[in-house]
C-alpha positions as CSV (number, residue, x, y, z in Angstrom):
1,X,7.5,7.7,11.4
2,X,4.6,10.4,12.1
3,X,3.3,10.9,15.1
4,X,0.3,9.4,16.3
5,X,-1.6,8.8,19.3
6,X,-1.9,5.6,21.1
7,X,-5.1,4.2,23.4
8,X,-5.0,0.5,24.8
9,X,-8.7,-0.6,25.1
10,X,-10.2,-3.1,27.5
11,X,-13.6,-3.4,26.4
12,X,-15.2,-3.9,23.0
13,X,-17.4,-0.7,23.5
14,X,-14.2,1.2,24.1
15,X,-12.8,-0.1,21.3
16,X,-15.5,0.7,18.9
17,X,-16.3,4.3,20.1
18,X,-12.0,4.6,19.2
19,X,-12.6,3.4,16.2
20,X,-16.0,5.5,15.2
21,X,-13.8,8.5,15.7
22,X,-11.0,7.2,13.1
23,X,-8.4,4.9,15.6
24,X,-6.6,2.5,13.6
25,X,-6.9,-0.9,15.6
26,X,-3.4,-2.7,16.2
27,X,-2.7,-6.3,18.3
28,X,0.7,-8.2,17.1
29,X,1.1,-5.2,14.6
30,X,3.8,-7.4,12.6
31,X,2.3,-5.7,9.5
32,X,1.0,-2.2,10.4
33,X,3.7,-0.8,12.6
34,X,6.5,-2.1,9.3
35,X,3.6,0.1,7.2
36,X,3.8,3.2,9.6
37,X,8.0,2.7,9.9
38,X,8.1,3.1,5.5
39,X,5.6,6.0,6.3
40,X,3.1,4.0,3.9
41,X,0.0,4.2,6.6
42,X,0.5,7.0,8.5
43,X,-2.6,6.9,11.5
44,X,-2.8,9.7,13.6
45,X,-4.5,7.3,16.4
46,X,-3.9,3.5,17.0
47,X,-6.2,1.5,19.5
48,X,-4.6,-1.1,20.9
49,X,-7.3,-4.3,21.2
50,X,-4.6,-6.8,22.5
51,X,-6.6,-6.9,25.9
52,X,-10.1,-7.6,24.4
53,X,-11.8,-10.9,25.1
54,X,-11.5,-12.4,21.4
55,X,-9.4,-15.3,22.1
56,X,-10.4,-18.6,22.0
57,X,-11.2,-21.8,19.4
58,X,-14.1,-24.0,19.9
59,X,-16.2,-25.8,18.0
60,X,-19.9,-24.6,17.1
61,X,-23.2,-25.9,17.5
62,X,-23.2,-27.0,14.1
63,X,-20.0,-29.3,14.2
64,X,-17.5,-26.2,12.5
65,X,-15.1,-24.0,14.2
66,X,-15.0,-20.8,15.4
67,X,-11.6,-18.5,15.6
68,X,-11.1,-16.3,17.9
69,X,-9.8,-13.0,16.2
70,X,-6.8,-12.4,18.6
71,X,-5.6,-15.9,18.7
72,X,-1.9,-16.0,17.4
73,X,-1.1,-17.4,14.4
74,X,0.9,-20.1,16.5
75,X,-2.1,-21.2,19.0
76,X,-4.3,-21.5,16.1
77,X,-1.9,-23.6,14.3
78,X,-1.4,-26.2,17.2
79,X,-4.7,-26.3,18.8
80,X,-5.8,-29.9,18.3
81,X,-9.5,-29.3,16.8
82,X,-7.7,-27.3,14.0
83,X,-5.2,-29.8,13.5
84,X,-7.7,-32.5,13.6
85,X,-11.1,-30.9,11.7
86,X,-9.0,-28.9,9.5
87,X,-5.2,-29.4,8.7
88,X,-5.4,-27.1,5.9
89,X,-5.5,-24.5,7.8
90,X,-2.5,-25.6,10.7
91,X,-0.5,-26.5,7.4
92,X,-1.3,-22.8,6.0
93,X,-0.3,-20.8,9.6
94,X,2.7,-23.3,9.6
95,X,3.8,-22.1,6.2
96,X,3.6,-19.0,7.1
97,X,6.3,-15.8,8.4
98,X,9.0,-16.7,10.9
99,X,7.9,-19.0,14.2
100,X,8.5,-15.3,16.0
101,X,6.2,-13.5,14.4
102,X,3.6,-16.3,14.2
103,X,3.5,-16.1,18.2
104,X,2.5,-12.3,17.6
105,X,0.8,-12.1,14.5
106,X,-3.3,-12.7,15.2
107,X,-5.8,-14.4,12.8
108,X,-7.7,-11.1,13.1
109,X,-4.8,-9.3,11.7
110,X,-3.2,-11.7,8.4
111,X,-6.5,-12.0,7.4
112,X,-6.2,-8.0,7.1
113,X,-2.8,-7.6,6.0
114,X,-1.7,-5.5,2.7
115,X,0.0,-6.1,-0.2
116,X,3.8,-7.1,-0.2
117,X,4.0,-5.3,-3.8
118,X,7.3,-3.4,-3.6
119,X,5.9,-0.6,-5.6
120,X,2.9,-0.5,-2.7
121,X,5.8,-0.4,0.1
122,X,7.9,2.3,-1.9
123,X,6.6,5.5,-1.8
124,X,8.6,7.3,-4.6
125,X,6.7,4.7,-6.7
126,X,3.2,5.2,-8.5
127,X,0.7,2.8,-6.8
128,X,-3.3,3.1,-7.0
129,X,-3.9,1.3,-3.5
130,X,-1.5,3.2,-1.4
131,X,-2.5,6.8,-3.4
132,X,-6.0,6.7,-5.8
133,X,-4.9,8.0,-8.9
134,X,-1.2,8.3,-9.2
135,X,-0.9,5.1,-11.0
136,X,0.2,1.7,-10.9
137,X,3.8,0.9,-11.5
138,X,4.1,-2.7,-11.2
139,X,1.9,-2.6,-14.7
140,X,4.5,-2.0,-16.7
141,X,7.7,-2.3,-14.0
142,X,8.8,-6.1,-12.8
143,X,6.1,-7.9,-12.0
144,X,6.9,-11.3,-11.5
145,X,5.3,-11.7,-8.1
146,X,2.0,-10.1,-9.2
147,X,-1.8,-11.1,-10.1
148,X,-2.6,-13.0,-12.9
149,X,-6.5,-13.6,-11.4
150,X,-8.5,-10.8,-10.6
151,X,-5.9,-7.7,-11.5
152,X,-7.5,-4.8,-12.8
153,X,-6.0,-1.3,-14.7
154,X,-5.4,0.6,-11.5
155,X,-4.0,-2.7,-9.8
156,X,-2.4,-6.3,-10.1
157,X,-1.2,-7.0,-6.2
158,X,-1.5,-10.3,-4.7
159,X,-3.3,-10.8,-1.4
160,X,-0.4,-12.1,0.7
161,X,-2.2,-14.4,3.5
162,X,-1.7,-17.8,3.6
163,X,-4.4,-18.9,6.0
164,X,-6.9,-16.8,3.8
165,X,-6.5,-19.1,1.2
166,X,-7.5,-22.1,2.9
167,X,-10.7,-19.8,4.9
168,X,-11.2,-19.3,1.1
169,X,-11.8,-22.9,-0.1
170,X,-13.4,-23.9,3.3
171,X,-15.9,-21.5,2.8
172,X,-15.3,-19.3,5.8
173,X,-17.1,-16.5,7.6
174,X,-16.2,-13.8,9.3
175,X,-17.7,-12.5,12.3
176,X,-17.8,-8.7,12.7
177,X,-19.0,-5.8,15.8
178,X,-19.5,-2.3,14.8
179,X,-21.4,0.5,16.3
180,X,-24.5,-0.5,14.5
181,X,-24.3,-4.4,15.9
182,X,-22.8,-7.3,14.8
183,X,-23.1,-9.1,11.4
184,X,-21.2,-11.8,9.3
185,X,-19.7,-11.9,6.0
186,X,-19.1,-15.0,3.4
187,X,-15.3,-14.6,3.5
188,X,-15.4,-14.7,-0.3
189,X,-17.2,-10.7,-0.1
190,X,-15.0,-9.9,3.2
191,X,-11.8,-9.3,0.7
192,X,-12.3,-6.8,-2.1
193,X,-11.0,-7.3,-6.0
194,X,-9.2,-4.1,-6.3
195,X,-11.7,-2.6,-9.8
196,X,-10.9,1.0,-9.7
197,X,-11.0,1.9,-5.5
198,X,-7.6,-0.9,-5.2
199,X,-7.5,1.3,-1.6
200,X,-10.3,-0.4,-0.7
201,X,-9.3,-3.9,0.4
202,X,-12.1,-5.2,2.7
203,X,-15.9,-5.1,3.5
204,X,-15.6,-3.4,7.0
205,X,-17.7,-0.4,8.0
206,X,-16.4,2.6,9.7
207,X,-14.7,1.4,13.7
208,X,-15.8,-2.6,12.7
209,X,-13.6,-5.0,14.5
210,X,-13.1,-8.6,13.8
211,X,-14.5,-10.5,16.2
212,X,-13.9,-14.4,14.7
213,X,-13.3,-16.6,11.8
214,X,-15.9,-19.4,11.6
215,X,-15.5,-22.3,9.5
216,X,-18.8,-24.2,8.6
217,X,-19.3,-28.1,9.2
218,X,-18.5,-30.2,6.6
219,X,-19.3,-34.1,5.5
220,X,-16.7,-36.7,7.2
221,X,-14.5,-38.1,6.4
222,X,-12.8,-34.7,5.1
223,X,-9.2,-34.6,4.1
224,X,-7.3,-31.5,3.1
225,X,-4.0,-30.0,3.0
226,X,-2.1,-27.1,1.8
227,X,1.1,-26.9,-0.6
228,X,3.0,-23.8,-1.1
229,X,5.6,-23.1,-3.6
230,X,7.8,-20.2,-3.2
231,X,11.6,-19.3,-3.7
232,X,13.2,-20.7,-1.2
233,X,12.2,-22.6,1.7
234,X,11.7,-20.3,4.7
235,X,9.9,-17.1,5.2
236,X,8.9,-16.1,1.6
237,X,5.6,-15.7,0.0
238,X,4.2,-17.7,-2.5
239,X,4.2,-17.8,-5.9
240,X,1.7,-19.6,-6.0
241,X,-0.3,-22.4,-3.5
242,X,-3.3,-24.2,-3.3
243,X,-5.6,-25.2,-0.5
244,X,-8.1,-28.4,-1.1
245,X,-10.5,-30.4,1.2
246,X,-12.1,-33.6,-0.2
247,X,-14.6,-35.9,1.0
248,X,-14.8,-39.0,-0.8
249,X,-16.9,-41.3,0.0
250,X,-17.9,-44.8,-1.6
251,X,-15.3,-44.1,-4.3
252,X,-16.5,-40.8,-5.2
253,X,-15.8,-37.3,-5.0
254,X,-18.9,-36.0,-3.0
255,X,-17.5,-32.1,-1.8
256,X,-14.7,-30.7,-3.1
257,X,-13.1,-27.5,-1.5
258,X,-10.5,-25.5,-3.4
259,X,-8.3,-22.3,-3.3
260,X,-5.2,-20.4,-5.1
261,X,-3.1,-18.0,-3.4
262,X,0.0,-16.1,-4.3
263,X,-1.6,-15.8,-8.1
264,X,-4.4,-13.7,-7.5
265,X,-5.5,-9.9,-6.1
266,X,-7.5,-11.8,-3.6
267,X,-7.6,-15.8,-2.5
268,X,-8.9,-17.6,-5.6
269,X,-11.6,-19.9,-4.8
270,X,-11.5,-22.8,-8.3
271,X,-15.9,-23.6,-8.9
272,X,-14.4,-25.2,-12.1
273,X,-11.7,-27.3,-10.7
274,X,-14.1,-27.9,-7.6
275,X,-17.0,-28.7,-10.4
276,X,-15.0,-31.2,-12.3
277,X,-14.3,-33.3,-9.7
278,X,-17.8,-33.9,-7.8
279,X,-19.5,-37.0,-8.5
280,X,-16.4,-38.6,-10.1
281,X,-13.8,-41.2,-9.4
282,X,-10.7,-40.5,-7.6
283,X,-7.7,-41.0,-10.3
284,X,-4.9,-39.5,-11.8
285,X,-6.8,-38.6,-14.9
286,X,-9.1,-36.9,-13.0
287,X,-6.8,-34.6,-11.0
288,X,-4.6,-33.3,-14.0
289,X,-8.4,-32.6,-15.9
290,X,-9.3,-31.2,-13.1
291,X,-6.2,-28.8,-12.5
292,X,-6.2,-27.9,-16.3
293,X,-9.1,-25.8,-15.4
294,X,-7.5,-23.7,-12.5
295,X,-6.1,-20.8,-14.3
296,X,-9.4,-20.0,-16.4
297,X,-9.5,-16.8,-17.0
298,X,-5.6,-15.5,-16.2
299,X,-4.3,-12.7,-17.7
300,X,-0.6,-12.7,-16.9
301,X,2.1,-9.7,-17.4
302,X,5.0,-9.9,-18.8
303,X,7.2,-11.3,-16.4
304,X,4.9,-13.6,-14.7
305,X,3.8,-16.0,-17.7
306,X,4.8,-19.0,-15.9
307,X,2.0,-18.7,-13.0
308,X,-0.3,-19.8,-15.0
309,X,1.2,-23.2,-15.6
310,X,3.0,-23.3,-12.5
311,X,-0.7,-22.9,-10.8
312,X,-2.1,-25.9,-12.7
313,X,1.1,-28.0,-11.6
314,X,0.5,-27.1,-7.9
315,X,-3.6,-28.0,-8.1
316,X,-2.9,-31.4,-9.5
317,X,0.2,-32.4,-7.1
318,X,-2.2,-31.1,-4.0
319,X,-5.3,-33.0,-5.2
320,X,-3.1,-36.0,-5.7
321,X,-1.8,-35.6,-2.1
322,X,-5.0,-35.2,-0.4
323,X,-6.9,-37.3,-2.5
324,X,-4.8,-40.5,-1.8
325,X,-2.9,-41.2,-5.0
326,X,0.5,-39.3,-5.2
């Protein structure tokens, strides 16, 4: 590990003055501080926010929810208006990591976390996100965990977050404070497709800090749910996993809300699976035509053929689960 410095802030005007002059902010730090251990981020300053007054979930004016950034992944997960508004979401933080590291791990922070590529995390290896230019080695190396959605020729990694995918389909925000003010971002723009600057993974501006994840009001009744398959049962990323909120009312598919993780460089929001279903009956039929549509545009690698399929399977047995006729 290199040496760095290390500033604990109270104040959000400390914070972002720290983080103006290049401080690397850190709160659970169940991701960076395993980064700066590998020596694949090596900050010379941290700025610990831990003590800043961004805890807290409540509900907005408008009827959604509002995220405090430095709520643990746990709290969020068992606070009742999640569990109750959105279960998508307390089913995705549930899924997630060890219990230990959900009570330390914020919503500010998985929503930020890098890639679990093992090319990314090994540092004899070529890789375009964690050096610009020297490569990616995961192109043409073992790349069964990798992107089939969104890849590009300097980089295929999958976003690893699960709770991302479910801000994904719900349509999330994210609340931001910098030194010019605050300002919000569609969480669809917040979380960069890797092109050819794969080292450039979110929106944020020089010193910004996540302040909060809102999720907007939707129609009731709303149900959703999230279903993750993985290699074994505990504490593994996903293959591949899919996050859906439906309201159906008087028979018919009115909204439709959903999301893909573990397939592609970023959460993968589905218009065409979401499309398909709106304004039609709830059936089996529909669910399986609905699915066929969710890997549209896939380019898989060599060893990772079977996402694609694998990705339809999971879309239909979630939309069959949430919508009522599994």
């Amino acid at each position: 590990m290199h040496p760095f410095s290390y500033t604990r802030v109270s104040g959000t005007r400390e914070a972002l003055d720290a983080g103006r002059r290049g401080g690397r902010y850190i709160a659970g730090g169940t991701t960076l501080v395993d980064l700066m251990r590998e020596t694949v981020e090596r900050p010379e300053s941290l700025v610990d926010i831990s003590g800043l007054p961004l805890r807290g979930v409540s509900v907005t004016e408008r009827g959604g929810l509002r995220i405090g950034a430095l709520v643990s992944m746990s709290e969020a997960a068992a606070h009742p208006k999640v569990r109750t508004l959105y279960p998508v979401v307390s089913q995705a933080l549930e899924l997630s990591a060890s219990a230990q590291l959900r009570n330390m791990a914020t919503i500010g922070g998985n929503i930020m976390q890098r890639t679990r590529c093992t090319y990314f995390r090994d540092v004899t290896a070529a890789c375009n996100k964690r050096e610009p230019g020297s490569g990616c080695a995961a192109l043409e190396g073992f790349n069964r965990t990798h992107a089939i959605l969104g890849a590009s020729d300097a980089c295929v990694a999958t976003h690893p977050s699960d709770v991302a995918v479910a801000f994904a389909a719900l349509e999330a925000t994210v609340r931001l404070l910098g030194p010019d003010g605050e300002r919000t971002l569609p969480f669809a723009d917040f979380l960069l497709r890797p092109g050819k600057s794969p080292d450039r993974e979110q929106a944020l501006k020089r010193g910004e800090l996540i302040t909060a994840v809102e999720i907007p009001a939707l129609p009731r009744p709303l149900k959703s749910g999230y279903l993750k398959v993985r290699d074994r049962q505990s504490y593994e990323f996903a293959l591949t996993s899919a996050a859906v909120a439906l309201h159906v009312r008087g028979g018919v598919v009115r909204e439709a809300k959903v999301a893909a993780g573990g397939v592609g460089t970023v959460p993968w929001k589905l218009p065409a699976v979401e499309q398909h279903l709106i304004g039609e009956r709830p059936s089996e039929s529909l669910w399986a035509e609905a699915a066929a549509k969710a890997a549209d545009g896939a380019r898989p690698l060599r060893h990772n053929r079977f996402k694609a399929e694998l990705l339809q399977r999971t879309v239909e047995r979630q939309l069959r689960i949430v919508g009522g006729t599994k």
